[in-house]
LUMTORLO-995596 format. One line per 5 residues: number of its first residue (from 0); their letters; for each residue x negated, y, z of C-alpha. Coordinates in steps of 0.5 Angstrom, whole numbers, plus 500, padded with zeros to 3 digits. Each point is the difference from the previous one (the first is absolute). Layout:
NUM	A	X:Y:Z; ...
# end
This chain:
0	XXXXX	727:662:794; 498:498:494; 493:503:500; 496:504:505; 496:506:499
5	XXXXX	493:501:505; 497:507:501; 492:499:501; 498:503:506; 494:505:499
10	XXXXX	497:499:507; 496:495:503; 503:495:505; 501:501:508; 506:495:501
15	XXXXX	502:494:505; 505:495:497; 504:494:503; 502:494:494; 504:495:501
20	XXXXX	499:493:504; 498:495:495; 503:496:495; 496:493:500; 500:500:508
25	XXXXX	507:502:501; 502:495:495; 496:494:503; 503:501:507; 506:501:497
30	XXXXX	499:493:497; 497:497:506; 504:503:505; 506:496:496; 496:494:501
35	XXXXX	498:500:508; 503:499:506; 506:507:503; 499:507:499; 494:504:498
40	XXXXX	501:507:499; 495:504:494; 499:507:501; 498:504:495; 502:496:495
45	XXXXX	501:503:493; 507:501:497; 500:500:492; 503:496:495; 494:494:500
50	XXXXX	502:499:508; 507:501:500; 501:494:495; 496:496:504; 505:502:506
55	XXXXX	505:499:496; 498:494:498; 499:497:506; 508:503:503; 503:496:494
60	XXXXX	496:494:502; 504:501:507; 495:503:504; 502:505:505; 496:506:498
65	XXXXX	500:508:503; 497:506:496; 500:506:504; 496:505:494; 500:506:505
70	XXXXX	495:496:504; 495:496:495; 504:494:504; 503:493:497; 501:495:504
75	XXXXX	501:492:498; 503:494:505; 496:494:497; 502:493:499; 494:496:502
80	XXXXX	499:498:492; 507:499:500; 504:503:493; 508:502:502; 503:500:493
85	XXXXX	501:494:496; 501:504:494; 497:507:499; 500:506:493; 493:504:502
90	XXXXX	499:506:494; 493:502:503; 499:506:494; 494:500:498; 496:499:506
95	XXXXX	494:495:499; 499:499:507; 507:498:502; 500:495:493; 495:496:503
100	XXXXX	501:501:507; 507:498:500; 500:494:494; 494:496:504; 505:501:507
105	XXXXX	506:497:498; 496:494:498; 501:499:507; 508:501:500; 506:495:499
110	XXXXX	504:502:494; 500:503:493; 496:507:499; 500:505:495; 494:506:500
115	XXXXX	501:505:494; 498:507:499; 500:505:495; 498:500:492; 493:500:501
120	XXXXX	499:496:507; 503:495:495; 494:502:495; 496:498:506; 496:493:501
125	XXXXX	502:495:505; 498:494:497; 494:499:504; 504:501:507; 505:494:498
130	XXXXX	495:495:497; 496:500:507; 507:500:503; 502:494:496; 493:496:502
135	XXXXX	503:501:508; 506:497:498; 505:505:500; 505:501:493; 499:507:497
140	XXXXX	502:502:493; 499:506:495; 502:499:492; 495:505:499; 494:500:505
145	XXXXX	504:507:504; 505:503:503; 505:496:500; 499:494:505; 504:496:503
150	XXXXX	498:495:506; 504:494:502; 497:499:508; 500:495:504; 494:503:504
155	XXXXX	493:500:498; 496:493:500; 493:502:500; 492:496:497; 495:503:496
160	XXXXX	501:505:495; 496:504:495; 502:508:500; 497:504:493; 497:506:503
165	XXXXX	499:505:494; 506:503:499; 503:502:506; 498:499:508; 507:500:503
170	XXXXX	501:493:496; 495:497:506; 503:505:505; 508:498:500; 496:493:499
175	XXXXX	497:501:507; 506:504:503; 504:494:500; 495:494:501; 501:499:507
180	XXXXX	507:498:500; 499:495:494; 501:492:502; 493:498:500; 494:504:500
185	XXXXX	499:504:495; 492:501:495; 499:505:494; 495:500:496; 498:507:496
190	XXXXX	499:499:492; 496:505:497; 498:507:503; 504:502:505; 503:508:500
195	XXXXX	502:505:504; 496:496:507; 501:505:505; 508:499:499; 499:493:502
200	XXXXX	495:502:505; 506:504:502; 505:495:500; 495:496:504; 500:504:505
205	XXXXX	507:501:501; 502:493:501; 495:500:505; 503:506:503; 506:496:501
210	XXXXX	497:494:504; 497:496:492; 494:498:498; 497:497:494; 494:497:500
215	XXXXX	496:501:491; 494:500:497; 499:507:498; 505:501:494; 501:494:498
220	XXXXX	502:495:504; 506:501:506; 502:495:504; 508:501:505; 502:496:504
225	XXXXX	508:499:503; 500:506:505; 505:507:502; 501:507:500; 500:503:506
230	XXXXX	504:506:500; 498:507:503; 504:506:505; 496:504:495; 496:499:494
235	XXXXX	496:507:498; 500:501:492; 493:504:497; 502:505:496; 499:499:493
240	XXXXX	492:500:497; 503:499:492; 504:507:501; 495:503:505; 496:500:493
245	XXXXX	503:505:498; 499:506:505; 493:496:501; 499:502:492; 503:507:500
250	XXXXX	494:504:503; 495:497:494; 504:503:496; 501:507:504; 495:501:505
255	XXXXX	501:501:507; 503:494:505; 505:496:502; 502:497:506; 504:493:499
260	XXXXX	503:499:506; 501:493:504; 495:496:496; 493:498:501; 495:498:497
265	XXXXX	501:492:503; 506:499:498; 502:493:497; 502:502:493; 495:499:494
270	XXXXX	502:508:498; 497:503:504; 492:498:497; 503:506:495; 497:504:505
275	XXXXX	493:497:497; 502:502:494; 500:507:501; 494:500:504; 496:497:494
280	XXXXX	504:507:495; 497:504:506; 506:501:505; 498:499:508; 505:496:504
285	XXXXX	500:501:508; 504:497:506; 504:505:503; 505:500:506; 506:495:497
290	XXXXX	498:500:493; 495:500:494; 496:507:497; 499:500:493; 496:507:498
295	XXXXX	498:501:491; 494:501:498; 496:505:497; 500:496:494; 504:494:499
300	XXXXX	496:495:496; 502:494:496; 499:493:501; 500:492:498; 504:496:504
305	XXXXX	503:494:501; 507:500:503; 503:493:500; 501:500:508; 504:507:499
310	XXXXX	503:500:494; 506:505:503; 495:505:501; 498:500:492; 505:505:498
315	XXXXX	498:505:505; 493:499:499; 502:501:492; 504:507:501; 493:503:503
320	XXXXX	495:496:496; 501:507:494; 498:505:505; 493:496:502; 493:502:497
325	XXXXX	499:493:496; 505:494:498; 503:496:504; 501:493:499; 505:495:503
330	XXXXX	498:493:500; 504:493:503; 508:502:499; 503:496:496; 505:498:504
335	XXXXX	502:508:500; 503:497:493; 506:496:503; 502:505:506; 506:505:500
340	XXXXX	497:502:492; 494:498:497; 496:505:504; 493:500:495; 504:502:494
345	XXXXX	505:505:504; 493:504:503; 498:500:493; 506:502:497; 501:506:505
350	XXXXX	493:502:500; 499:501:493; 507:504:500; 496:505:503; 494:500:496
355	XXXXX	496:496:505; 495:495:495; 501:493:502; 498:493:498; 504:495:501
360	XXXXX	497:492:503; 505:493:501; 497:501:509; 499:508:500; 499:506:497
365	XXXXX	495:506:499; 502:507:501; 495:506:498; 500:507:502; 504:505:497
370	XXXXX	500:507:502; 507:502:496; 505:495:502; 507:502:496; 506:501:503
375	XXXXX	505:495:500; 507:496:502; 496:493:503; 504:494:499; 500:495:507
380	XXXXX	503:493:496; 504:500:506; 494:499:504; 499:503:508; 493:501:499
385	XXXXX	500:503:492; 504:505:504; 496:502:506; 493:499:498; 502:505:494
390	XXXXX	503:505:504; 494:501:502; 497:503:493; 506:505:501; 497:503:507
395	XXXXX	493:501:495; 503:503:493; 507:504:498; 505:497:497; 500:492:501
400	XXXXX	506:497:501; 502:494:503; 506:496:496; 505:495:505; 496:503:506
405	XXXXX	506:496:504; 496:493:499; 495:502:507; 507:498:503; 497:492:500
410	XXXXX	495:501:505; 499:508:502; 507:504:500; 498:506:502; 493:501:496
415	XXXXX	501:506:497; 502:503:505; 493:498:505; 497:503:494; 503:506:501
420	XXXXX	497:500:507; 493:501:496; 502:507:499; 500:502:507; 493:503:504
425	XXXXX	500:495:507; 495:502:505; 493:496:500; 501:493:503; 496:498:505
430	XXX	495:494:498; 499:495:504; 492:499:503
# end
C-alpha cells in the first residue's frame, strides 16, 4: 500500500488499547540475554524489523535463537560472552539500536565482522561509537564514519575511555552493555552533555536485572568491572512508553478517554514522562487497573518544552501542537536530525504542508496554532514515527493521507490497526483507589 486514507472520528473517545512490548528493552535483553550464562525466555517481546534484525543478527553470528511471535516469545541460549562464528555478514536495515548495540558486541569476539544496513544508516554517524572502541583496544573501522563497519575481534581489552554524550546515547548504552565481558575493567567518561539520560537509566537497569552492576558518577562518569549475565526462565518485557505516546496523544486532540493498557506509570522507559507533557497542555492522567488513563482537555494549551531526554516523542507532540490555544515550542533535539530522517526538518516540512505556521531552529521548533489545517498526503521520509505521530492529525481533519504507511513495521506492525481500535465505545474502566 503506497498511501493510506484516515477517516476522523467525530466523536470523543471511550477506547482500551494494548501496544506492543518495547523495542529499547526487547533489544537490550536480546543483547544481554546472548552474552549470559543459558536460557533465558523474554516474553512479551516486540517483533517488528528493528527486533528482528537484532535476532537475525544474533542467528548468523551462530546463536541458537527461537522466535514463537504468536506468543510475544524469544528464546536466547547464551555463551558466557562467547561469539560462535569466526566470521559474520550482519545487514541490521536501518535500526540504530542494533548498529550500535551490535558493533560495540562483536568487539568481544574472535574473527572478522561486517555490520552493514541500508542507504540511510549508512548516512547515520558512528564515528563516536569506534574512537571510544578504539581507545579500549579493539580494531573497528569505517571509511566514512557510518555504516559500513568492520570489526577484526580478538575480544575487548578494556581501560579508560572517553564517550561524546551529545549525539546519541546508545553509543554509551552499547559501550555498557558489553563492558562486563572486556579483559580488564572498563571507565567511560562522558563529554559534553549527555541525551536522551532515561535510556541510559534504562539500560542501567537492565544490566542490573541480569545480575550487573556499575558503579557512575551521575552521567559522567561509569565504572564496570569483569563480571556475567545471568540468565532468566522468563524475563517480562513493558510495553512500549514511545508507541504508547501515541494513543496517550490521541485524547488531546479528540476528547474523551483512552485507556492504555499494561503500562504504568512506573515504568523504566524515559517516554513514558510524555504523560507530563499532556498534563502541562491540560490532559489528566490516571492509574487505572493494568494501564495508564489519558483523558483531553477542554482546552489544550501550548507549551515551552525541552525534550532532549524524549526526542522520540517530539513528532507526536508536533501533530497535536496546531490544535493548542498558544504556540508550542520544542527545545533540546538536535539529535533528532541524525535518526531515521532528519526529524526537525521533516515536521517542519509536514506541518507546513498542512498550512500549519512553523519556525524552524538548529535543536527544535516552534508550532503556532492554526484553526484551518489543509488537506494533504504527509510524507514519512521512511520514518516509523513521521507515520504514526501524523496519523494522528487525520483522526482530527478530513482528508489526510499517510504516504508509505508500511514503514510502522520497524517498531509497531499492527499501528493502524490499534488506531482502528479507537473507533470503538468500551465500557468505563475502572480507576485504581
Amino acid at each position: 500500500m503506497n498511501s493510506l486514507a484516515l477517516t476522523p472520528i467525530p466523536h470523543p473517545l471511550a477506547a482500551s488499547v494494548r501496544v506492543p512490548g518495547s523495542k529499547s528493552l526487547t533489544n537490550r535483553a536480546l543483547l544481554i540475554a546472548a552474552l549470559a550464562d543459558g536460557l533465558t525466555t523474554l516474553t512479551n517481546a516486540l517483533f517488528s524489523d528493528d527486533s528482528r534484525y537484532f535476532a537475525e543478527s544474533l542467528v548468523r553470528l551462530g546463536f541458537q535463537v527461537q522466535l514463537e511471535e504468536d506468543e510475544h516469545k524469544m528464546t536466547v541460549v547464551g555463551l558466557g560472552g562467547r561469539i560462535p562464528s569466526s566470521r559474520a555478514e550482519l545487514f541490521i536495515g536501518n535500526s540504530g539500536t542494533t548498529s550500535r548495540f551490535l558493533t560495540a558486541m562483536l568487539t568481544l569476539g574472535q574473527g572478522d565482522y561486517v555490520l552493514d544496513g541500508n542507504a540511510r544508516m549508512r548516512e547515520r554517524p558512528i564515528a563516536d561509537l569506534l574512537a571510544t572502541l578504539r581507545q579500549l583496544g579493539a580494531q573497528v573501522e569505517s571509511s566514512t564514519g557510518c555504516p559500513p563497519v568492520s570489526v577484526k575481534a580478538s575480544g575487548l581489552p578494556g581501560g579508560r575511555a572517553t564517550i561524546a554524550g551529545n549525539l546519541s546515547s546508545q553509543f554509551l548504552s552499547g559501550l555498557l552493555l558489553i563492558a562486563p565481558y572486556a579483559q580488564a575493567p572498563v571507565e567511560l567518561v562522558v563529554t559534553g552533555e549527555l541525551n536522551s539520560k532515561p535510556y541510559v537509566d534504562m539500560t542501567l537497569a537492565v544490566m542490573s536485572d541480569f545480575g550487573v552492576g556499575v558503579e557512575r558518577d551521575g552521567y559522567e562518569r561509569f565504572r564496570i568491572a569483569p563480571q556475567r549475565y545471568h540468565s532468566h526462565a522468563e524475563y517480562v518485557i513493558e510495553s512500549d512508553a514511545s508507541a504508547a505516546s501515541y494513543f496517550f496523544a490521541a485524547p488531546a486532540l479528540l476528547g474523551g478517554t483512552v485507556h492504555i493498557r499494561d503500562i504504568s506509570r512506573r515504568s523504566r522507559q524515559g517516554d513514558i514522562d510524555f504523560l507530563d507533557v499532556l498534563i502541562q497542555m491540560g490532559c489528566t492522567v490516571t492509574e487505572a487497573d493494568h494501564g495508564i488513563e489519558v483523558t483531553g482537555p477542554a482546552e489544550l494549551r501550548g507549551l515551552d518544552v525541552d525534550m532532549r531526554d524524549i526526542p522520540d516523542t517530539a513528532q507526536t507532540l508536533a501533530a497535536i501542537a496546531p490544535f493548542a490555544s498558544s504556540p508550542t515550542i520544542i527545545r533540546g533535539i538536535a539529535s533528532a536530525r541524525v535518526k531515521e530522517t532528519d526529524r526537525v526538518s521533516a515536521m517542519v516540512t509536514e506541518l507546513r504542508r498542512m498550512g500549519v505556521t512553523v519556525d524552524e531552529y538548529p535543536d527544535g521548533l516552534k508550532i503556532y496554532p492554526c484553526a484551518d489545517l489543509h488537506p494533504a498526503s504527509i510524507q514519512t521520509y521512511d520514518d516509523h514515527r513521521m507515520a504514526m505521530a501524523f496519523a494522528l492529525v487525520g483522526l482530527k481533519v478530513p482528508g489526510v493521507q499517510i504516504e508509505n504507511p508500511g514503514c510502522v513495521s520497524k517498531t509497531f506492525p499492527n499501528y493502524f490497526e490499534v488506531v482502528e481500535e479507537l473507533r470503538s465505545q468500551e465500557p468505563e474502566v475502572r480507576i485504581q483507589k
